[in-house]
C-alpha positions as CSV (number, residue, x, y, z in Angstrom):
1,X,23.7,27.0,-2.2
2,X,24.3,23.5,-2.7
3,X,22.5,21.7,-5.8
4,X,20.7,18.7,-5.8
5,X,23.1,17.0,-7.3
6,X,25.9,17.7,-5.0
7,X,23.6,17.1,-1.9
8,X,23.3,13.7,-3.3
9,X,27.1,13.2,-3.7
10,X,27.5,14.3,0.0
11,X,24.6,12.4,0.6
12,X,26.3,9.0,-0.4
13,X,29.2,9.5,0.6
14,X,28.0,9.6,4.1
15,X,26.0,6.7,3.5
16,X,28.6,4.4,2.3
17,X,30.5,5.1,5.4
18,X,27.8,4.6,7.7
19,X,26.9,0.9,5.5
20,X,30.5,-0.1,5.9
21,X,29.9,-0.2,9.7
22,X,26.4,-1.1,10.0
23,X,25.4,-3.8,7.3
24,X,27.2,-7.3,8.0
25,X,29.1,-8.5,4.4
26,X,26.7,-11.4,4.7
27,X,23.6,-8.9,3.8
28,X,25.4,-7.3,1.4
29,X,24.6,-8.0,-2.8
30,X,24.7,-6.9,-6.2
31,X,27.9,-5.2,-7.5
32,X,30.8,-3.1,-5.8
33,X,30.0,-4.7,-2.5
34,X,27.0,-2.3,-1.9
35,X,23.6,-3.6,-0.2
36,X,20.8,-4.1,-2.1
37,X,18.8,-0.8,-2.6
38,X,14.8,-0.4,-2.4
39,X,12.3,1.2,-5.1
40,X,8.8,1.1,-3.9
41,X,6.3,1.3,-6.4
42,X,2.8,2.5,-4.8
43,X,-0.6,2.9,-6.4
44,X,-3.3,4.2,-5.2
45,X,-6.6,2.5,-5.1
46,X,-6.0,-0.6,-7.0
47,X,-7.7,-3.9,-7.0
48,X,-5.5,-6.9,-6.7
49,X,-7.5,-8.5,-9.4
50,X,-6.3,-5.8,-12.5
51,X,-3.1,-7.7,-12.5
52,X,-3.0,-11.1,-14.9
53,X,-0.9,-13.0,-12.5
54,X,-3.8,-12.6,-10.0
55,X,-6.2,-13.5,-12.9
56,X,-7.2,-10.3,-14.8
57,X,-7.8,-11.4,-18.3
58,X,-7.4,-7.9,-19.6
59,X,-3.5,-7.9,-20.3
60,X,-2.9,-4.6,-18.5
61,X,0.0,-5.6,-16.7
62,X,2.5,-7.3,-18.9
63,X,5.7,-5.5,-17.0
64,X,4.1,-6.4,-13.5
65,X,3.1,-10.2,-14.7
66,X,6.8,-10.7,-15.8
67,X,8.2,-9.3,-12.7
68,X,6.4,-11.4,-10.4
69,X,6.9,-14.2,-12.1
70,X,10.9,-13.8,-11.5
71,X,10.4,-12.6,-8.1
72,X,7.7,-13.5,-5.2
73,X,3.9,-13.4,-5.8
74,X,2.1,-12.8,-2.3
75,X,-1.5,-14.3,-3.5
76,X,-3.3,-13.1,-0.6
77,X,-2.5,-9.7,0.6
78,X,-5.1,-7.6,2.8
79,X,-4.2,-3.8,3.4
80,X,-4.7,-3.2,7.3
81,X,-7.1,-0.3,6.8
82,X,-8.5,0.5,3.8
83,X,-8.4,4.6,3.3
84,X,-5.6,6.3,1.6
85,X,-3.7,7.8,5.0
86,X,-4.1,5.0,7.6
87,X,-3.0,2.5,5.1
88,X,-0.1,4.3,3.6
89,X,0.8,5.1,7.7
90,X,0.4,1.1,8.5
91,X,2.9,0.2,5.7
92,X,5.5,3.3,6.2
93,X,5.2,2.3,10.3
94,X,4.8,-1.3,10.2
95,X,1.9,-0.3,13.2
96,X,-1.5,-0.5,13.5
97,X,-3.2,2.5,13.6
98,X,-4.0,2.2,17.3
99,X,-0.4,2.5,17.6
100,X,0.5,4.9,14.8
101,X,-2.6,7.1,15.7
102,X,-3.5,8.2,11.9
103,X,-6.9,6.3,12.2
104,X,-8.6,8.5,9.6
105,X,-7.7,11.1,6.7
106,X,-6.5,14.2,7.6
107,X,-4.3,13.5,10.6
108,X,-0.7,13.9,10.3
109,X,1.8,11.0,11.1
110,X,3.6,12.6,14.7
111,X,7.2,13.3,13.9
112,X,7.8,10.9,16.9
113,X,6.8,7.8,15.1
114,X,9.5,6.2,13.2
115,X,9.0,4.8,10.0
116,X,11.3,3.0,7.2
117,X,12.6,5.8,6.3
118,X,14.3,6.8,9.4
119,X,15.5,3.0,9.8
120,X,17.3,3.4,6.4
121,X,18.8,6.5,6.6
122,X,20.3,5.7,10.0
123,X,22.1,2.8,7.9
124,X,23.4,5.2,5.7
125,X,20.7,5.0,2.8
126,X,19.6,8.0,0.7
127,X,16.0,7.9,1.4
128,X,13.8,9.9,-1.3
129,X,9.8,10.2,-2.2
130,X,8.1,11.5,-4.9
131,X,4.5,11.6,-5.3
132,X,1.5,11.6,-2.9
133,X,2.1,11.6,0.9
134,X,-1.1,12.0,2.4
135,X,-0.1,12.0,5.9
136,X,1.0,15.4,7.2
137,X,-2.1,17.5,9.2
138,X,-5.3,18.1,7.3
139,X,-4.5,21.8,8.6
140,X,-1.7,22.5,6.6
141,X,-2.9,22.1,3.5
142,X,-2.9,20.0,0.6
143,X,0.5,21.0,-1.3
144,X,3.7,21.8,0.9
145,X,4.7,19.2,3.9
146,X,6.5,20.5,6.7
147,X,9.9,19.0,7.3
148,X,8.8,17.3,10.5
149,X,5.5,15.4,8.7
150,X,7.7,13.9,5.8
151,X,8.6,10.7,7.8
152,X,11.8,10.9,7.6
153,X,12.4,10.8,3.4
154,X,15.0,13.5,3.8
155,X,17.2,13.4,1.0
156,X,14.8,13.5,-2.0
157,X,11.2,15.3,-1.4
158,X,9.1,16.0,-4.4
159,X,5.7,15.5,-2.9
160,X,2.5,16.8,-2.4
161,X,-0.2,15.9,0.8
162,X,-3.3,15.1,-1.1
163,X,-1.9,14.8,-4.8
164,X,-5.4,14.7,-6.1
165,X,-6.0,18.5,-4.6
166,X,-2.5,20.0,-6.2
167,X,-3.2,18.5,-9.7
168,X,-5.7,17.0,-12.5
169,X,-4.3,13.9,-15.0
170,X,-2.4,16.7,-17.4
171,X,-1.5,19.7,-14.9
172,X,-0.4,20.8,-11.7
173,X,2.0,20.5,-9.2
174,X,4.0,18.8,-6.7
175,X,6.6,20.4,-4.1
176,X,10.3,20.1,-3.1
177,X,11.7,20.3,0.1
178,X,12.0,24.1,-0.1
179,X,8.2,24.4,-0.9
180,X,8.4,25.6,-4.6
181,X,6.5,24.2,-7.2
182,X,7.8,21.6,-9.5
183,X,4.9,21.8,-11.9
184,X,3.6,19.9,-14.7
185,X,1.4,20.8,-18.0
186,X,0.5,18.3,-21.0
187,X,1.8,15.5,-19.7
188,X,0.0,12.3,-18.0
189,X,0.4,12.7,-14.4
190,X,1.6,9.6,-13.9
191,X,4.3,9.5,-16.7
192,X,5.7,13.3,-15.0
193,X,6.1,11.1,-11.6
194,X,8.3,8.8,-13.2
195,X,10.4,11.0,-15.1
196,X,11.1,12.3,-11.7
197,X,11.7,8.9,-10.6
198,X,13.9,8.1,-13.0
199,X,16.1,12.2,-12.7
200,X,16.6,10.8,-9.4
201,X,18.1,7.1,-10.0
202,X,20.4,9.0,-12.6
203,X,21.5,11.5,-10.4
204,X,22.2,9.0,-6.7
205,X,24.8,6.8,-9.1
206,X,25.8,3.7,-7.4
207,X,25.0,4.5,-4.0
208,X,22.5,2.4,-1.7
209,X,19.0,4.3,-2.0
210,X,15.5,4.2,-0.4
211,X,13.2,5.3,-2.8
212,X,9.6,5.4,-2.7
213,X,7.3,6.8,-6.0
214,X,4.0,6.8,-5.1
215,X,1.7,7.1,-7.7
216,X,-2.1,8.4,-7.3
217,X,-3.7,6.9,-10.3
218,X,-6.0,4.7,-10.7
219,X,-7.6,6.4,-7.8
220,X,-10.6,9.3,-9.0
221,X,-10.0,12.9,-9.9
222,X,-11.9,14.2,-6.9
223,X,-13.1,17.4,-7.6
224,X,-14.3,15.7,-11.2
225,X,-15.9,13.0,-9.5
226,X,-14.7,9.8,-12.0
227,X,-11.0,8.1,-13.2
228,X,-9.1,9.5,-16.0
229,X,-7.2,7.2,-18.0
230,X,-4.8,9.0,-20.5
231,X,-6.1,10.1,-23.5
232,X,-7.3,7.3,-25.9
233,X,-6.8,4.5,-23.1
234,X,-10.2,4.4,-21.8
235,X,-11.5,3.2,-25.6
236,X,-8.8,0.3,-25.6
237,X,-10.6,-1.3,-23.2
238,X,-14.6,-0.7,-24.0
239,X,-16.8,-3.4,-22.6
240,X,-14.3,-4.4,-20.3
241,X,-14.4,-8.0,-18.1
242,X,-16.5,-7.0,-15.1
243,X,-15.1,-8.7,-12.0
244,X,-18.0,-11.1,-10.2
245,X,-18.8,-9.2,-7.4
246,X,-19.7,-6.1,-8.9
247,X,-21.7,-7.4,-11.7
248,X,-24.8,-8.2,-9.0
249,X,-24.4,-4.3,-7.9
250,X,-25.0,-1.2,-9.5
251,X,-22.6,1.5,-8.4
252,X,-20.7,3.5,-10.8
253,X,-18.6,0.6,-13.0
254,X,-20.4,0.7,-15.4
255,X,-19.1,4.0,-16.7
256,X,-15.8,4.3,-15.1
257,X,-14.3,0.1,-15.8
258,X,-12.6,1.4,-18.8
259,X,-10.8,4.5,-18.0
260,X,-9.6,2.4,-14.6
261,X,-8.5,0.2,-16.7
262,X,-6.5,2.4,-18.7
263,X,-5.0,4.1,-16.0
264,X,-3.9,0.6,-14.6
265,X,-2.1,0.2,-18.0
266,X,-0.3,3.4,-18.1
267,X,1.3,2.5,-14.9
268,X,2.7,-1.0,-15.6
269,X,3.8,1.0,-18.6
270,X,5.4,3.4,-16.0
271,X,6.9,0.2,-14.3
272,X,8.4,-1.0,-17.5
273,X,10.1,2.6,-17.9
274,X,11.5,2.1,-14.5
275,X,12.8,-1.3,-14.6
276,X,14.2,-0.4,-17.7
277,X,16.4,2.7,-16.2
278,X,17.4,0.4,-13.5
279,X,18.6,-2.1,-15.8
280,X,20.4,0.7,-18.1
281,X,22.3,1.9,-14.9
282,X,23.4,-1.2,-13.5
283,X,21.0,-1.2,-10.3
284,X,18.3,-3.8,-11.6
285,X,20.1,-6.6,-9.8
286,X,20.7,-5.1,-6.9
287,X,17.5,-3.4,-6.2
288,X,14.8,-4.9,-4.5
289,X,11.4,-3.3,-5.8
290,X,8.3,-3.5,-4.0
291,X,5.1,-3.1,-5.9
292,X,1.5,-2.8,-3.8
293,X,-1.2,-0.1,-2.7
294,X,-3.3,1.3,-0.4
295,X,-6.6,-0.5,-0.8
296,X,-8.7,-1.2,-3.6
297,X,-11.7,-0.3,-4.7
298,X,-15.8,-1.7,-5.1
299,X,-16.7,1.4,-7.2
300,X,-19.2,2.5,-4.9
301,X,-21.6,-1.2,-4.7
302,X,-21.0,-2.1,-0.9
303,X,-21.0,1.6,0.4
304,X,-21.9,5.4,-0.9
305,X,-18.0,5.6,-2.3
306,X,-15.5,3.8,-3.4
307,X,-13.7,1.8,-0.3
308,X,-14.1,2.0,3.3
309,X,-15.6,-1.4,3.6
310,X,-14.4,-4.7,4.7
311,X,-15.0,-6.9,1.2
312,X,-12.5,-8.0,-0.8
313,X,-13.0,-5.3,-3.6
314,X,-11.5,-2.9,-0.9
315,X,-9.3,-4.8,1.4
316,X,-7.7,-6.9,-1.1
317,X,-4.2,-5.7,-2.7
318,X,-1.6,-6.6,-5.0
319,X,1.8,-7.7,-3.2
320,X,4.7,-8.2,-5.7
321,X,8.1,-8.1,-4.2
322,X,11.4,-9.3,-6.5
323,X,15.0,-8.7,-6.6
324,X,18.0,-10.2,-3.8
325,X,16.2,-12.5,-2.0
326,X,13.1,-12.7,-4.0
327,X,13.9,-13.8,-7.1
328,X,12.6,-17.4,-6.7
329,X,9.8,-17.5,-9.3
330,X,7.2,-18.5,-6.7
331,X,3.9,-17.8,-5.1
332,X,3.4,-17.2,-1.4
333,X,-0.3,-18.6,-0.3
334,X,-0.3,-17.3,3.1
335,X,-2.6,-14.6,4.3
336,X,-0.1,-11.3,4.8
337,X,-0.8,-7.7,5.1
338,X,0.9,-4.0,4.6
339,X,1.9,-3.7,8.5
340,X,4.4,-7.3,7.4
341,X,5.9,-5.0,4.2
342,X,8.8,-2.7,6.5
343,X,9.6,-5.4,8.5
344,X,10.4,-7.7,6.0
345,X,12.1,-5.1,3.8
346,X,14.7,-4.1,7.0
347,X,15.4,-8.0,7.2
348,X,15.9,-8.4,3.7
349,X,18.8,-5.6,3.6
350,X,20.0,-6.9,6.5
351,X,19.1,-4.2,9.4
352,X,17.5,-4.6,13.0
353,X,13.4,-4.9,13.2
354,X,12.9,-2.7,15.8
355,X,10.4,-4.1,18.5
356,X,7.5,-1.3,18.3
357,X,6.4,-2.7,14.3
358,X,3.6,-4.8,15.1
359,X,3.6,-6.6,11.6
360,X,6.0,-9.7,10.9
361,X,8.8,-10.2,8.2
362,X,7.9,-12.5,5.2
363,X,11.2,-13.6,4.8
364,X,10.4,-16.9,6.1
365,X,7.0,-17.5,3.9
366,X,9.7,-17.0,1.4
367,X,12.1,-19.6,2.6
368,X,9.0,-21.7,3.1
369,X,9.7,-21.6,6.7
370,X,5.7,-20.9,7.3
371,X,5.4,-23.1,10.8
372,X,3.7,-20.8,13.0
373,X,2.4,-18.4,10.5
374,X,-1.1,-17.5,12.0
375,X,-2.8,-16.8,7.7
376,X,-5.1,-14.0,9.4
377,X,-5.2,-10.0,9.3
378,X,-6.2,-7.6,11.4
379,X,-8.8,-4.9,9.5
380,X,-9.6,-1.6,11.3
381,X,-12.2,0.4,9.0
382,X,-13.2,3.9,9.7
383,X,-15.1,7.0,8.2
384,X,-17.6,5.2,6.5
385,X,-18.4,3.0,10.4
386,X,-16.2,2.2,13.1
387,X,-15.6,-1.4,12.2
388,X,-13.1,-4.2,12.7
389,X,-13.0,-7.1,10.7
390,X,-10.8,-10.5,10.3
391,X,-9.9,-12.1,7.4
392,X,-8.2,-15.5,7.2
393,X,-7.7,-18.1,4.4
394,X,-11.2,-18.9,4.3
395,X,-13.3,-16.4,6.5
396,X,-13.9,-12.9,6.2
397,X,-15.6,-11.3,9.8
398,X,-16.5,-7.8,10.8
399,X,-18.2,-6.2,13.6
400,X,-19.7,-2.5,13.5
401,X,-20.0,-0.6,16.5
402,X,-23.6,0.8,16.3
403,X,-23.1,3.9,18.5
404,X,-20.2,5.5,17.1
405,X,-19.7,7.7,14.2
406,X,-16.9,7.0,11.7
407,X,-15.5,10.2,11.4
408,X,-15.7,11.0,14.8
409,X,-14.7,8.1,16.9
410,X,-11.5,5.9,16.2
411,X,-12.8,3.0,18.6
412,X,-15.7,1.8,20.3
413,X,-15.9,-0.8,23.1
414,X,-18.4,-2.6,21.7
415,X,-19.7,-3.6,18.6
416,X,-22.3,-6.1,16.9
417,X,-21.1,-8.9,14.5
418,X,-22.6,-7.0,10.9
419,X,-20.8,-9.4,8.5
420,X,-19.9,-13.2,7.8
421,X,-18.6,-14.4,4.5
422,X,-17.0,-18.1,3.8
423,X,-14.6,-17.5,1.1
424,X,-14.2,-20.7,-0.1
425,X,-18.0,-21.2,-0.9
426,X,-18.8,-17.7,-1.7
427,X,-15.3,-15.6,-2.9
428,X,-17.4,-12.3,-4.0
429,X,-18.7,-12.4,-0.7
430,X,-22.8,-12.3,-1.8
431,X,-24.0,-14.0,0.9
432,X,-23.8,-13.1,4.1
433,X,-24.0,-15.2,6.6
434,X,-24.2,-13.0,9.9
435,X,-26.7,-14.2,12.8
436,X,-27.5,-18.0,10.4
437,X,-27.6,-20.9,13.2
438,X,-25.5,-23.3,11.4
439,X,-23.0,-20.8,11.4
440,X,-22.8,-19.8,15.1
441,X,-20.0,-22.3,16.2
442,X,-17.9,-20.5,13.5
443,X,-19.2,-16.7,14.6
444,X,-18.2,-17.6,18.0
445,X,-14.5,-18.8,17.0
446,X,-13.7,-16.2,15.3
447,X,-14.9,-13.8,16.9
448,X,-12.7,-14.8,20.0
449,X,-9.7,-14.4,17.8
450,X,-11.0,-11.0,16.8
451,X,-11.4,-9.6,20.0
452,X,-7.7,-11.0,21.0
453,X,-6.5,-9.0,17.6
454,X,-7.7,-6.2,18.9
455,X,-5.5,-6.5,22.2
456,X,-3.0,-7.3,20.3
457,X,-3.1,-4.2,18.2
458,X,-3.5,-2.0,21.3
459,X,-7.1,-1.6,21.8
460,X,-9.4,-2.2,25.1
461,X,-10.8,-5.9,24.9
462,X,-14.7,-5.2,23.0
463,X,-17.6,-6.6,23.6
464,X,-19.1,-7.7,20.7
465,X,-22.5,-9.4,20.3
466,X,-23.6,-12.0,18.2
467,X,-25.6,-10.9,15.1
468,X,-29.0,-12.0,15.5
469,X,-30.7,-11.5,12.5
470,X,-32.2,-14.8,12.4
471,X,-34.0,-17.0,14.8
């Protein structure tokens, strides 16, 4: 049988070959004439605003605050759906759910559906995941993922479905590509994820890599029904700051602030241990890392849980992106979203878009080239309703569709305006202005654009009636 670490060694030097051919010398950086790699680093359930250079004032993210400021800071990033599988299939895809089909939890990515993965490794990349996957058929189960639902990551798989099913904060178990258990006992879940982050960067050498570690904290421990920060983390940071708009609500932050916070700071902690590897071996300059998640989190004030909702506590991400062709110590102001992640990151090593991703390279907000950037996102929300929302640089819009059920139906064709919030005047969104008169001209405009979102994305033209909850 052939180890691990031979299958790696055959691995690259298959992929070298296939990069001499297919990457053009002028895409190529970092040492030995090699492309630049990519290391994804993916939470799970985090709010944009834990992170200082998006204005936290807890500290929690010194590694993450340093890296953005050497790389690109996208200030305004919007996940396209905000639920653990239909996000994490919009940024693997580049697609809207309409087009990728996972439009709720719990159904598999097809095997037909390419993703980054398979765009990479066709270019001669070893392509490897560790962590949470979250997008093979509720069916089969929360551990082991069939070959055919891994999206491609076939050179590295140490992964479980629904991570948060296989495994509490200091036990359990994730899976190789065989099935067997890798398991893990009195250790911080989070801290065993990037050990095997780190095995793996040791073991591929100087060959061009794909790697994605995709963490589940700070999302809750299901089955206990709270967030578990590592031990003694939660009482660093007692009477936390409370973001705005939950302080008007009372869901559940009031108990669970601190241990999120603490299991925010164990993974930028995490993140230094990684950069730190990278740098030991040589591959920090020529690795572009990606930092982001799925969707964030309103502990449980706008809804019955935790997301699901089109406010900015949910929809609202962290984007941080450095390395070749980011390194420019700058802040991006446009509006951008997960389905505009594999798209740019295929540009920026120098391969093909392929014409089914729906989302749009950044590369040029980076270069400033912005003329023609529309600075909106499409938002399709199910489970919790079947709802569609907009959200540019000032305005936040969302219709519900009143006869259909979230978990049943992934579409509606119609649906009544349920939300209006202006940003500028009103950022923790406390006042909704749905159905107001002054603000009809403005309903009306945008939801036009809406409904030609939709189209865009795939679905049937709506019709969607005004709110009309005033006279």
């Amino acid at each position: 049988m052939v180890t691990r670490r031979e299958f790696l060694r055959q691995s690259g030097v298959m992929a070298m070959s296939a990069l001499s051919s297919g990457v053009s010398q002028g895409q190529r950086a970092g040492s030995k004439n090699r492309p630049p790699s990519v290391l994804i680093f993916f939470t799970d359930q985090q709010r944009w605003d834990t992170v200082g250079v998006y204005g936290s004032p807890m500290n929690l993210t010194p590694n993450l605050d340093a890296l953005a400021r050497k790389g690109t800071l996208f200030q305004v990033a919007i996940t396209n759906q905000p639920v653990c599988a239909p996000a994490r299939a919009c940024l693997w895809t580049g697609m809207y759910q309409t087009k990728h089909g996972v439009w709720r939890n719990g159904i598999g990515l097809s095997p037909e559906i390419p993703t980054i993965a398979h765009h990479f490794k066709k270019a001669g990349y070893i392509v490897g995941y560790i962590g949470k996957w979250h997008l093979s058929p509720g069916k089969l189960g929360a551990g082991f993922v069939p070959p055919e639902y891994r999206g491609g990551f076939v050179d590295l798989w140490e992964a479980a479905n629904v991570l948060e099913f296989t495994s509490h904060p200091y036990e359990g178990a994730i899976y190789d590509a065989d099935g067997k258990e890798i398991r893990f006992s009195n250790i911080y879940r989070t801290d065993f994820l990037t050990q095997r982050a780190i095995r793996f960067l040791k073991e591929v050498g100087d060959k061009p890599f794909l790697l994605v570690i995709s963490y589940l904290e700070p999302h809750q421990q299901n089955d206990w029904n709270r967030f578990v920060a590592p031990e003694g983390y939660a009482a660093k940071f007692a009477n936390p700051f409370v973001p705005h708009d939950l302080r008007p609500f009372p869901g559940d932050w009031q108990k669970e602030l601190p241990d999120y916070y603490g299991c925010v700071a164990r993974l930028d902690e995490n993140l230094g241990e990684i950069l730190k590897a990278l740098a030991e071996l040589g591959r920090l300059d020529d690795t572009i890392i990606v930092f982001t998640t799925d969707h964030g989190c309103h502990f449980r004030t706008r809804n019955a849980e935790y997301k699901r909702s089109a406010h900015e506590g949910s929809v609202r991400i962290p984007l941080v992106i450095a390395g070749p062709g980011f390194n420019r110590s700058m802040v991006v102001p446009e509006v951008v979203s997960l389905v505009d992640v594999a798209p740019t990151l295929l540009e920026a090593v120098g391969l093909l878009v392929p014409k089914e991703m729906q989302g749009k390279s950044l590369l040029p907000l980076v270069e400033r080239k912005v003329e023609g950037w529309r600075n909106e996102v499409f938002i399709q929300i199910s489970e919790s309703m079947v709802g569609r929302a907009l959200r540019t640089e000032r305005w936040k819009y969302c219709v519900v569709a009143p006869d259909k059920e979230g978990p049943r139906d992934p579409s509606s064709d119609r649906y009544v305006e349920w939300q209006l919030y202006d940003l500028y005047a009103d950022p923790f969104e406390l006042v909704n202005l749905a159905g107001r008169r002054e603000y009809r001209e403005i309903a009306a405009q945008l939801r036009e654009r809406l409904k030609a979102l939709m189209v865009e994305a795939g679905e049937p033209e709506p019709k969607i009636e005004p709110a009309r909850f005033y006279p």
